[in-house]
C-alpha positions in Angstrom: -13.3 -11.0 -13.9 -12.5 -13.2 -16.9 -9.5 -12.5 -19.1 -11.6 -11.6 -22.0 -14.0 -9.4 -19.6 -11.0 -7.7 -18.8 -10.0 -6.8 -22.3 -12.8 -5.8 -22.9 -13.1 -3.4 -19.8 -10.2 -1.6 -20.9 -11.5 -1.6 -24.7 -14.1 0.4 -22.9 -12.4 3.1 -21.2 -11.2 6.6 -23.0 -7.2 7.3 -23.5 -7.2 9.8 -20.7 -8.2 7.1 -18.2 -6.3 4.0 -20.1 -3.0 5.1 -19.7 -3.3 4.4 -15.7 -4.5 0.6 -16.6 -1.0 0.6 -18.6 1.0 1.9 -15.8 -0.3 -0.5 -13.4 0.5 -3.2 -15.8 3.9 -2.2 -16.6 4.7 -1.1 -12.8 6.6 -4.0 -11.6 8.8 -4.0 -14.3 9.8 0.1 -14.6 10.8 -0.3 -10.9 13.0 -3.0 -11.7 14.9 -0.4 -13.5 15.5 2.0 -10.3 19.3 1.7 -9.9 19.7 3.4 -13.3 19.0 7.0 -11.5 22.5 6.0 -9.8 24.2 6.2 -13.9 21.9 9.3 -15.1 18.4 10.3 -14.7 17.6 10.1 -17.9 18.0 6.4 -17.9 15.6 5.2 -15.3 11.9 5.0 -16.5 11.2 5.7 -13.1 11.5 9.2 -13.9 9.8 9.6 -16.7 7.0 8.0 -15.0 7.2 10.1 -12.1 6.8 13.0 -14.4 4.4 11.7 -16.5 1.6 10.6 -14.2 1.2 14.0 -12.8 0.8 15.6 -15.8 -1.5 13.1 -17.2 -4.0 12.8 -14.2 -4.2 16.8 -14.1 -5.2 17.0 -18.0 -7.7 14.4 -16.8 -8.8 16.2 -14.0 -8.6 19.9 -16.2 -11.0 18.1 -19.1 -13.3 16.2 -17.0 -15.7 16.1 -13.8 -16.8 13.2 -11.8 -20.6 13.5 -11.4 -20.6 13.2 -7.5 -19.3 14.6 -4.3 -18.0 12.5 -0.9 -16.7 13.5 2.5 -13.2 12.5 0.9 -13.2 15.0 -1.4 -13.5 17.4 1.0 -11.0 15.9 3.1 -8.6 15.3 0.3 -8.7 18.6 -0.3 -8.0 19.9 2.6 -5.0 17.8 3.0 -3.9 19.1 -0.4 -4.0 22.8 0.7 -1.7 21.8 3.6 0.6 19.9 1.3 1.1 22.8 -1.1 1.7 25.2 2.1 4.5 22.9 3.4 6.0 22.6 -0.6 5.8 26.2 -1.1 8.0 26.8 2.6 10.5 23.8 1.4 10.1 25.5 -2.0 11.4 29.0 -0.7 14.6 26.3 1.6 15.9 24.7 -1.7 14.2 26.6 -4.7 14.3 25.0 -8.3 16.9 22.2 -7.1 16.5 18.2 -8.7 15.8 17.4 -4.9 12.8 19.6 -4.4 11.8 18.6 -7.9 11.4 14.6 -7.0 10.2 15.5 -3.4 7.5 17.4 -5.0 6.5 15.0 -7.2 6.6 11.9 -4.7 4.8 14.2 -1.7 2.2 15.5 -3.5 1.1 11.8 -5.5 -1.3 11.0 -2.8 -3.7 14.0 -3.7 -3.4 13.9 -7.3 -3.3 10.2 -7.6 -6.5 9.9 -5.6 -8.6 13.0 -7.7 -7.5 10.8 -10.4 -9.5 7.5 -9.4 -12.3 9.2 -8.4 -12.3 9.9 -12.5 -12.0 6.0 -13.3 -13.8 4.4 -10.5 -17.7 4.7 -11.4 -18.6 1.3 -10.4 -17.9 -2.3 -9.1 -16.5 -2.9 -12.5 -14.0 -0.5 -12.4 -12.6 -1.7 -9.4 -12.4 -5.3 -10.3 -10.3 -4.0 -13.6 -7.8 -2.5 -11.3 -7.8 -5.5 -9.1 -7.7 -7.7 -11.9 -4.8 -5.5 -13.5 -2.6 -5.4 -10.7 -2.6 -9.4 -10.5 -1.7 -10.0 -14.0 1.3 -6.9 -13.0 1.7 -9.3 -10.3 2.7 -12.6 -12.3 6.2 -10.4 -13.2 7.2 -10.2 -9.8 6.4 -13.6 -9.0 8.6 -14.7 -12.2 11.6 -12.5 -10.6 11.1 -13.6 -7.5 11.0 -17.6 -8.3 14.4 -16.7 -10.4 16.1 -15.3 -7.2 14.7 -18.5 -5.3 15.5 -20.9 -7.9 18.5 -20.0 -10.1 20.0 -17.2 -8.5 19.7 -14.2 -6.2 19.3 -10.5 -7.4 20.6 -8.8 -4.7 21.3 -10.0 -1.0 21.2 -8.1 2.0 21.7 -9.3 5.7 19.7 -8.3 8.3 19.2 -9.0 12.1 20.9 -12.7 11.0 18.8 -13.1 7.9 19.0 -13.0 4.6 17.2 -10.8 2.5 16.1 -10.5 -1.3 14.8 -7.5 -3.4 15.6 -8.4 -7.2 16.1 -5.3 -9.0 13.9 -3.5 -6.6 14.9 -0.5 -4.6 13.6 -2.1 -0.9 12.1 -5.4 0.0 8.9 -3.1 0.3 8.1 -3.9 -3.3 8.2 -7.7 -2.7 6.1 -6.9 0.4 3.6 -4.4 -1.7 2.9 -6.9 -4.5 2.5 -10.0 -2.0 0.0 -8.4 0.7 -2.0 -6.8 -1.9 -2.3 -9.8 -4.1 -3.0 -11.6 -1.0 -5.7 -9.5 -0.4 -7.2 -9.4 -3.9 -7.2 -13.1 -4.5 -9.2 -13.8 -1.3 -11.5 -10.9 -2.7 -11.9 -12.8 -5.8 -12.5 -16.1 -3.8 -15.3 -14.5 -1.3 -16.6 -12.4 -4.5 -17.0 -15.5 -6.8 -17.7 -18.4 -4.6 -20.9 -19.0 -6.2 -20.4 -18.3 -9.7 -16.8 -20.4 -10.6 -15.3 -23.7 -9.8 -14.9 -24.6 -6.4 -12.1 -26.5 -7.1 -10.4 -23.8 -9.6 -11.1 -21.1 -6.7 -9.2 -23.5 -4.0 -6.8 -23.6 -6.3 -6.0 -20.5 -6.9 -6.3 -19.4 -3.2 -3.9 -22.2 -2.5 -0.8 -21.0 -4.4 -1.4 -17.7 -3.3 -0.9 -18.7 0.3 2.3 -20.8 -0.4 3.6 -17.7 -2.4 2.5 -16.0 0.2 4.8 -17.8 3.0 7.5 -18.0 0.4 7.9 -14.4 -0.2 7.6 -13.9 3.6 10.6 -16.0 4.5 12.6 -14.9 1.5 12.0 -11.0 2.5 12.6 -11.3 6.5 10.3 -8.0 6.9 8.6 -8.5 10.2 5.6 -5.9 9.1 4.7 -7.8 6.4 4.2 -11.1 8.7 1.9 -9.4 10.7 -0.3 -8.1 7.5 -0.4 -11.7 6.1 -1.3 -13.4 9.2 -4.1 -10.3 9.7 -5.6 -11.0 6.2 -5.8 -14.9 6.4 -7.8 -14.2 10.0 -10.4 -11.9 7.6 -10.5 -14.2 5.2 -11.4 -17.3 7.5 -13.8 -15.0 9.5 -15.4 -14.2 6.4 -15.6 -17.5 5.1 -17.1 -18.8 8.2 -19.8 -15.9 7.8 -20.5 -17.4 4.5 -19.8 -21.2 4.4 -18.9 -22.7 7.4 -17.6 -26.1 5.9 -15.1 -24.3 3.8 -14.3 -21.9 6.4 -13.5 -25.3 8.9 -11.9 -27.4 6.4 -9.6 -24.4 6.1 -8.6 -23.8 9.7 -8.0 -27.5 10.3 -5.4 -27.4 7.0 -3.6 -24.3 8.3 -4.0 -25.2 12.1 -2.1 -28.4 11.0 0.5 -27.0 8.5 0.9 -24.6 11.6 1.1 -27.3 14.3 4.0 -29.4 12.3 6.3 -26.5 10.8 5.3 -24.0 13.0 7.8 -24.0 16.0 10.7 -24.4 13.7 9.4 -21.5 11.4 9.0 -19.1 14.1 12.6 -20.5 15.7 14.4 -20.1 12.4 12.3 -17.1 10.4 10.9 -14.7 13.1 12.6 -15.1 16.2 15.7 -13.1 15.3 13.2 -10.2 13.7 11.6 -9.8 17.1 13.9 -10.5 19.2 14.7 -7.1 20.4 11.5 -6.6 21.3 11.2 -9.5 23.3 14.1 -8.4 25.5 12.5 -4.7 26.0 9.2 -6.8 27.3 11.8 -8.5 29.4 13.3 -5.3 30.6 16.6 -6.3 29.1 17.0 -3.0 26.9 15.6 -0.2 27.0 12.5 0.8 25.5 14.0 3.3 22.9 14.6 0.0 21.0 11.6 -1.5 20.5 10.7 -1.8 16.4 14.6 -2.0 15.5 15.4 0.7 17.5 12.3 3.1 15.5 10.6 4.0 18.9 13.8 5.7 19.7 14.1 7.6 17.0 10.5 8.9 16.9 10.9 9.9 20.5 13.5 12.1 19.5 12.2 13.5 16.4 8.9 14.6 18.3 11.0 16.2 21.3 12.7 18.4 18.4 9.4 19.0 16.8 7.7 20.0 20.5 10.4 23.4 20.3 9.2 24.5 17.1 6.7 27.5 16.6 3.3 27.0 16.8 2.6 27.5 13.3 4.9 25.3 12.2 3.7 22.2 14.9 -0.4 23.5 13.4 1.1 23.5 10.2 4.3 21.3 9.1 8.1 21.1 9.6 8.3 23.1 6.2 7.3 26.4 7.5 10.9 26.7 9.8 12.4 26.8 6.2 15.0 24.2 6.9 16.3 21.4 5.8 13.1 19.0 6.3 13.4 16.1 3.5 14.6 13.7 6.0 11.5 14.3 7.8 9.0 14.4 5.5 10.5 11.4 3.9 11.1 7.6 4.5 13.5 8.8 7.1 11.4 8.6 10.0 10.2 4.9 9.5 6.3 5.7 10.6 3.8 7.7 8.2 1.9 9.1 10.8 4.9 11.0 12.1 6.1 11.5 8.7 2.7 13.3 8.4 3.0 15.2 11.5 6.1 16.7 9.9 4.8 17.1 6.4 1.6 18.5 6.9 1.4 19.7 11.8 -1.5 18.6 13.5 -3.8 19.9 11.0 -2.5 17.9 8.7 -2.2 14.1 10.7 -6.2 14.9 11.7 -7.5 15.8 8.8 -5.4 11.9 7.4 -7.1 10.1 10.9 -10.7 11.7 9.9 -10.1 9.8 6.1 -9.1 6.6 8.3 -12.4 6.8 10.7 -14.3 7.9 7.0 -13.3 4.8 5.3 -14.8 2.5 8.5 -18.1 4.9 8.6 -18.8 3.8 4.9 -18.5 -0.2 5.7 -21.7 -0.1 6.5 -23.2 0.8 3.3 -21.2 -2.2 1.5 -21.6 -6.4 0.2 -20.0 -9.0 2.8 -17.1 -9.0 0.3 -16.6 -6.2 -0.4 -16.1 -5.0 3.8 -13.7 -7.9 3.1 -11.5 -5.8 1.1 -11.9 -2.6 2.6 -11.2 -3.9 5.8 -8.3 -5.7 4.6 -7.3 -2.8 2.9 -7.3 -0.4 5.9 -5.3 -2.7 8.1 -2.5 -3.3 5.2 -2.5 0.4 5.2 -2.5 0.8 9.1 -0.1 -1.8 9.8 2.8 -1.0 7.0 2.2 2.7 8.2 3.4 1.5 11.9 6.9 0.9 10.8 6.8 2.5 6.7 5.7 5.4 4.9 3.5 3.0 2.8 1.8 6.4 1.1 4.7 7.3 -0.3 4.8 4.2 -2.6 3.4 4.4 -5.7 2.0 0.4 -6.6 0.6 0.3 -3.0 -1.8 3.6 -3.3 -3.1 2.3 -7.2 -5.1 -0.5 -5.0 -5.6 1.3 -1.6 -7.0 4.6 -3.3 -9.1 2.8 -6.0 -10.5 0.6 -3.0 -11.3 4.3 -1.3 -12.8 5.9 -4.5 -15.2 2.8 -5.0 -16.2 3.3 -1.4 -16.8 7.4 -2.4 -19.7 6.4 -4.7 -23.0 7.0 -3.9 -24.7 4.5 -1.2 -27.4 4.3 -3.7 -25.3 4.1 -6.7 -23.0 1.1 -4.8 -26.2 -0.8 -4.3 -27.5 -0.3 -7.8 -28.2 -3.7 -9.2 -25.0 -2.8 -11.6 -22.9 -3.4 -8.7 -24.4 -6.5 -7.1 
């Protein structure tokens, strides 16, 4: 999508659907702002945010109606009602405290967040403006990030050996957000418009991504985020070789020789201490409780305190034992589909795999480049999900869910000529 296309894409769209275009734009830059909450609340735009898109996406939903129903709706919806059972139990723990407040917010902004795209995304367009919208958010964190590189670090932090940076940022996971789905999206726009732009404009673009790529990668020492960008760039040859093989070679011989002079001394220097742990469990030098940092550990003992709980509270959520469970249904447990086990019981964690296993059922019904990105967007959100609680992030569910909502449409409305 063309700068002016864009424009006018957004001239197009009513207020109760522009204001989202606005946030995404503007993202990057209110999170930059997140150690204010440390001064006052009433500093940090973060909060006014978090208050504000709730409100504005359920005056959307009260005033309008999509035209069209999916299996995610119904699934959404169901994952809702077991969200507001859980809040209601950790409402009755901690009633009308700032805590339960901001947990509320943050737990439920996966339902309304996603009731809210199915509102804006009506077509191929739609989903391009996002894309498109979350790039140009994108050129501010790159400007940050070239500052810390260049002139001088934000904030450092050591881990495992290695040096960290986050800018302003509250975790390195904001870095990681911005560069695997702007990864993602520019190969999208490469595959989507290899036959309509310049094939030397197109290489171009592809090739910076890649190198900011690998920057940000060895700048943010976050182990996840390697195995998501080397995931992508497979899809993106694979495709490539489905659609032009010469481009497709020409691009494993460039990275199979970057790889084959830099590579040894990359992995010695920049992954090798991240994984290292893990290579001495395979080696039966520690004990398995540390593999992933030590995270295996501390899942195994979370679920052994889950497994005495009451039945309706393992069927159900953590919530209902009307204890202290934000820890739990938090970042604290480094995994989101144990974070969902506690949030929402069993109910809950297979009624999110069903949406998982939904979103592969409907590849079937989409454009080579398109699979591309919903693919790629599935295994972003799998793989962060491993070792994160990538739903809980705000930046990361404006592209996964608008990727899901486009994928909600109608077969017959996705293959309209409209969205060709």
């Amino acid at each position: 999508m063309e700068y002016k296309d864009w424009k006018h894409w957004i001239g197009s769209l009513p207020w109760y659907l522009k204001w989202f275009v606005v946030l995404v734009l503007i993202r990057p830059i209110v999170d930059n702002f997140y150690y204010l909450k440390n001064i006052s609340p009433v500093l940090s735009p973060l909060y006014f945010v978090g208050i504000a898109t709730p409100i504005l996406c359920v005056i959307a939903l009260i005033n309008y109606r999509k035209k069209d129903y999916s299996v995610f709706d119904l699934l959404y919806g169901i994952w809702g009602l077991l969200m507001l059972i859980s809040l209601f139990f950790m409402f009755l723990y901690d009633p009308l405290s700032k805590t339960f407040f901001e947990y509320f917010l943050k737990l439920t902004m996966p339902i309304y967040l996603f009731f809210f795209l199915r509102l804006l995304i009506r077509s191929r367009r739609d989903l391009d403006g996002i894309l498109q919208t979350f790039i140009y958010s994108s050129l501010f964190v790159v400007a940050i990030f070239l500052f810390e590189i260049f002139v001088n670090p934000v904030k450092v932090l050591k881990t495992r050996g290695l040096e960290r940076i986050q800018g302003s940022y509250g975790d390195v996971m904001n870095y990681a957000i911005y560069m695997s789905l702007g990864f993602l999206i520019m190969c999208y726009f490469y595959l989507r418009n290899k036959n309509s732009k310049s094939i030397l404009k197109m290489n171009r673009n592809i090739i910076i991504a890649i190198v900011l790529s690998l920057a940000c990668l060895f700048k943010i020492s976050h182990t996840a985020s390697y195995g998501v960008f080397i995931v992508i760039l497979l899809l993106f040859i694979l495709y490539n070789l489905k659609t032009n093989k010469t481009a497709g070679v020409i691009l494993i011989v460039t990275i199979g020789s970057l790889g084959y002079f830099f590579g040894a001394s990359t992995i010695e220097e920049k992954i090798t201490p991240l994984i290292q742990t893990d290579i001495a469990v395979y080696e039966v030098k520690k004990e398995n409780e540390r593999l992933l940092h030590g995270r295996v550990g501390r899942w195994k003992k979370m679920i052994e305190e889950y497994s005495e709980f009451s039945v309706p509270a393992q069927l159900f959520g953590m919530p209902l034992k009307i204890m202290n469970t934000y820890p739990y249904v938090g970042t604290g447990s480094h995994n989101d589909f144990v974070r969902i086990l506690f949030y929402t019981g069993f109910f809950g964690l297979i009624t999110y795999l069903t949406i998982l296993l939904n979103i592969f059922r409907r590849m079937r019904y989409l454009a080579s480049n398109e699979t591309f990105l919903t693919l790629g967007t599935f295994m972003i959100l799998f793989m962060y999900s491993v070792s994160t609680c990538p739903t809980l992030y705000a930046p990361m569910l404006y592209i996964i869910y608008s990727v899901i909502c486009f994928i909600s449409l109608p077969k017959s409305f996705i293959n309209t000529p409209e969205n060709e």
